[in-house]
N, C-alpha and C positions, 0 to 999 in steps of 0.2 A: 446459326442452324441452317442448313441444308441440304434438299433430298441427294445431294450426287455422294455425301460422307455417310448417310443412312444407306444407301441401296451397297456403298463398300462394306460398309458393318455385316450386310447380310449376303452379299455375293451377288444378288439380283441385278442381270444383265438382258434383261428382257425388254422389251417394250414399251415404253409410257405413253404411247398416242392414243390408245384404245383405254375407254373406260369401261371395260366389259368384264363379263362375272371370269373369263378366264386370264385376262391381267390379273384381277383381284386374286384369286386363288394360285397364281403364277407367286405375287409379293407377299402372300399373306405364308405360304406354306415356306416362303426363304426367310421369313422373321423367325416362327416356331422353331428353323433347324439352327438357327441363329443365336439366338435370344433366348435365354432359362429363365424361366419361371424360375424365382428363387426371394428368399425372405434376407437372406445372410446380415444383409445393413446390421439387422436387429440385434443379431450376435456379436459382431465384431465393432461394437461401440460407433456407428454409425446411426443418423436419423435421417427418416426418410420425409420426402417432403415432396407435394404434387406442383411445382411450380414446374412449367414444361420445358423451361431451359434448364432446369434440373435433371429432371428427367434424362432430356437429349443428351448432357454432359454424359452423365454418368452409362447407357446405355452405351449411345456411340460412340464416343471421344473415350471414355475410359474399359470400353468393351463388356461391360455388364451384363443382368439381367433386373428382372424388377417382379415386382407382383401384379396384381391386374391392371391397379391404379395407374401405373408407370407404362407399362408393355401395353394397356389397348390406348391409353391416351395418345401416347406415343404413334402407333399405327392408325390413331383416328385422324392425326394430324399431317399425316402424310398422304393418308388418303382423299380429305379435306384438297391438301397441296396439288394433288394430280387431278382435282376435277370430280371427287365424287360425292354422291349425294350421301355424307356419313354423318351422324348424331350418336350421343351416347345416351345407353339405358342402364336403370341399377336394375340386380338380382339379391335377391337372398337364397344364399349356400344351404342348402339339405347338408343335414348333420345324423349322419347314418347311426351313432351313437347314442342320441337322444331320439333317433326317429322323426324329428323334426326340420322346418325351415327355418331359418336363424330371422329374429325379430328386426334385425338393423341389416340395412341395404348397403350394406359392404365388398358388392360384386359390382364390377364396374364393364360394361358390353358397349361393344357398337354395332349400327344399327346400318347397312347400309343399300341403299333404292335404286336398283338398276334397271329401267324400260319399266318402268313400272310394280319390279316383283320388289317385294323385301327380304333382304337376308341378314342375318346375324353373323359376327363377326366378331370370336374371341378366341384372344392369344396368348390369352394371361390365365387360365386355369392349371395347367400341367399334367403330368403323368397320366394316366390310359383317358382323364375326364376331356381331353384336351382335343377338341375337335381338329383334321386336318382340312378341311374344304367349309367356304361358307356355307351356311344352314339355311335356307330357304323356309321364311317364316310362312310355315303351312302346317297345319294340325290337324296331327292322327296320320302323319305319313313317315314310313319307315325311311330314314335315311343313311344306306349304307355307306360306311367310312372305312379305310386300313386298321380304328381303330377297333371299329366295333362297328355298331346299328344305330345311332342317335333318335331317336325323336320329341316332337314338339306337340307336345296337347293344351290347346285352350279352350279355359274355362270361366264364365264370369269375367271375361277382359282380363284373364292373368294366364300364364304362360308359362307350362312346364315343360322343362327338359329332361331327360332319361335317357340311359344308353345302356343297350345288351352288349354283355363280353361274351370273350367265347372260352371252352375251358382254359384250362391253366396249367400248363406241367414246368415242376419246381425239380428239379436235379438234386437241387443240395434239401435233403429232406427233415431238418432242423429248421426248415423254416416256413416249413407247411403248413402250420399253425401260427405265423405272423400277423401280427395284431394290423400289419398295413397290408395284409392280404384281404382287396375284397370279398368277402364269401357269398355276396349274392350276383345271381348271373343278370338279374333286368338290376338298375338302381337310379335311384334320385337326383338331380346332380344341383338345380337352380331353379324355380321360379321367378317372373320381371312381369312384370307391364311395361305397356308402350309408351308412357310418360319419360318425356322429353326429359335430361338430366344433364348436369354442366360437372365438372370438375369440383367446382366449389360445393355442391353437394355431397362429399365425398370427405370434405376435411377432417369433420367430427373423426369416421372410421378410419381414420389415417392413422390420425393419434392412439384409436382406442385400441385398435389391430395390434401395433407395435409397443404398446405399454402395458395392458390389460392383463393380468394374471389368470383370466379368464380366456384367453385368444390363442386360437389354436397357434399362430405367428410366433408366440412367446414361447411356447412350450416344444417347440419342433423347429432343428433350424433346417430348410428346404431348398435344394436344388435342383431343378431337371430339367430335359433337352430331351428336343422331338430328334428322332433321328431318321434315317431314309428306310428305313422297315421298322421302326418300336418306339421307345425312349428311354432313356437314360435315368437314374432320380440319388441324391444322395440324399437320404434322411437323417439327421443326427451324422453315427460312424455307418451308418447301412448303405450300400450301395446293393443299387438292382438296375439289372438291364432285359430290358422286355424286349423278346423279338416278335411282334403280332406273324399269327398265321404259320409260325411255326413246322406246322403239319397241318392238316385239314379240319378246320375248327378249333384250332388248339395255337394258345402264345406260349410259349419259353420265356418264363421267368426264373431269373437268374443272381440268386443274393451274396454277399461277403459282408463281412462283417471289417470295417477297418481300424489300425492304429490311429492313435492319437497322429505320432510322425506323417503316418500316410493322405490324408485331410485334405492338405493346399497341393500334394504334389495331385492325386485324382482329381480335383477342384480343376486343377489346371489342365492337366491331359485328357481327360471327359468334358467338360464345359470350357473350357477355352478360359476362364474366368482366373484373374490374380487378386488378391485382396493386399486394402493398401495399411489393414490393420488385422489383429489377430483374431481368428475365430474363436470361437466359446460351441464346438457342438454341442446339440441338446436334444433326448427324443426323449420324449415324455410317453408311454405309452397310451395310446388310446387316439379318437381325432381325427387321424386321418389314414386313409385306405388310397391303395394302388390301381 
């Protein structure tokens, strides 16, 4: 493993001398355009496993993507490698569905301390939730991103995140009432505390994510890419491409519906991604929103 075949994976030709919040935001924003957020293992008879040589194979060497577990370990460890002061935190997922925060700390963040301030740093949620700049842990302050407005409210030593979209204009209008369209303009995204967490706290939700007939993982197979104005996302056969800011307050979203045939060939030409076994799309409906 080493950072010079990691920084090739992502294009990152910038500067490694400076441990500053605009390095960080320089390598952090060339993984997101890099690197999808995506479940596939699950579907194409693959099992996924938090060992970081794993990880790294499959990521860099094989050109992948991963889920949080994989994509912020991965970015914690290279952050780590360049000199920064970075640790990982769990969150529990807001499940807009149930209106709830999900009971088991299956969200895996890093956490990382420059000149004294603390910022969060995750790469691994996806589609519009997917922050593009680290987050400066401060609460009750608006912070504006390409994707939206984020903020961070603590309470009781625990720590919510939210984020304001802005409206939505869909074209193809058959999918104006899409179960993955979020319909609320403020929403919920994670709760964390600052309690220090390792990898191996994570194992249990490894297994339970990718086997569990209850995990949204199972029931949805997911891929998306941050891209240089939106992102990308296949769900099941759905493909959408978001362009934030569109117009003035307004993203372009953008949906198709695909063949079976069409699958690996978009896989490939949207995500860069080749699968080295067959997929099994699956969108269950319900779960999860864009």
């Amino acid at each position: 493993m080493n950072l010079e075949d990691y920084f090739a994976r992502t294009g990152y030709k910038g500067s490694l001398e400076k441990q500053d919040l605009e390095t960080l935001t320089d390598i952090f924003q060339h993984h997101i355009r890099a690197v999808p957020f995506e479940n596939l293992s699950i579907h194409c008879g693959e099992k996924i496993t938090l060992e970081l040589e794993h990880v790294y194979n499959k990521i860099v060497q094989r050109k992948r993507g991963g889920w949080c577990m994989e994509n912020n370990q991965l970015l914690g460890w290279v952050l780590k490698r360049l000199g920064y002061d970075a640790s990982f935190l769990g969150a529990y997922v807001f499940n807009p569905h149930q209106n709830a925060y999900a009971t088991i700390m299956t969200h895996l963040l890093v956490k990382v301390v420059i000149d004294g301030k603390a910022y969060i740093v995750d790469g691994g949620f996806g589609v519009s939730y997917q922050m593009w700049q680290p987050m400066e842990l401060v609460s009750g302050k608006d912070q504006p991103q390409a994707p939206g407005v984020f903020r961070f409210t603590e309470k009781n030593a625990i720590w919510y995140l939210e984020k304001m979209r802005r409206k939505q204009y869909i074209p193809n209008q058959n999918f104006s009432n899409s179960d993955l369209l979020e319909k609320k303009e403020c929403r919920k995204v994670y709760m964390f505390s600052l309690e220090p967490q390792t990898v191996e706290d994570f194992r249990f939700q490894c297994t339970y994510l990718q086997t569990s007939p209850d995990s949204l993982f199972t029931k949805k197979s997911i891929c998306t890419l941050q891209t240089t104005d939106g992102f990308r996302a296949l769900i099941g056969w759905t493909l959408t491409e978001t362009t934030y800011n569109y117009k003035e307050n307004m993203d372009l979203v953008e949906f198709v519906t695909l063949e079976d045939e069409e699958v690996e060939k978009t896989l490939k030409e949207k995500f860069n991604i080749t699968l080295d076994r067959k997929l099994v799309p699956i969108n269950v409906k319900g779960f999860y929103t864009i």
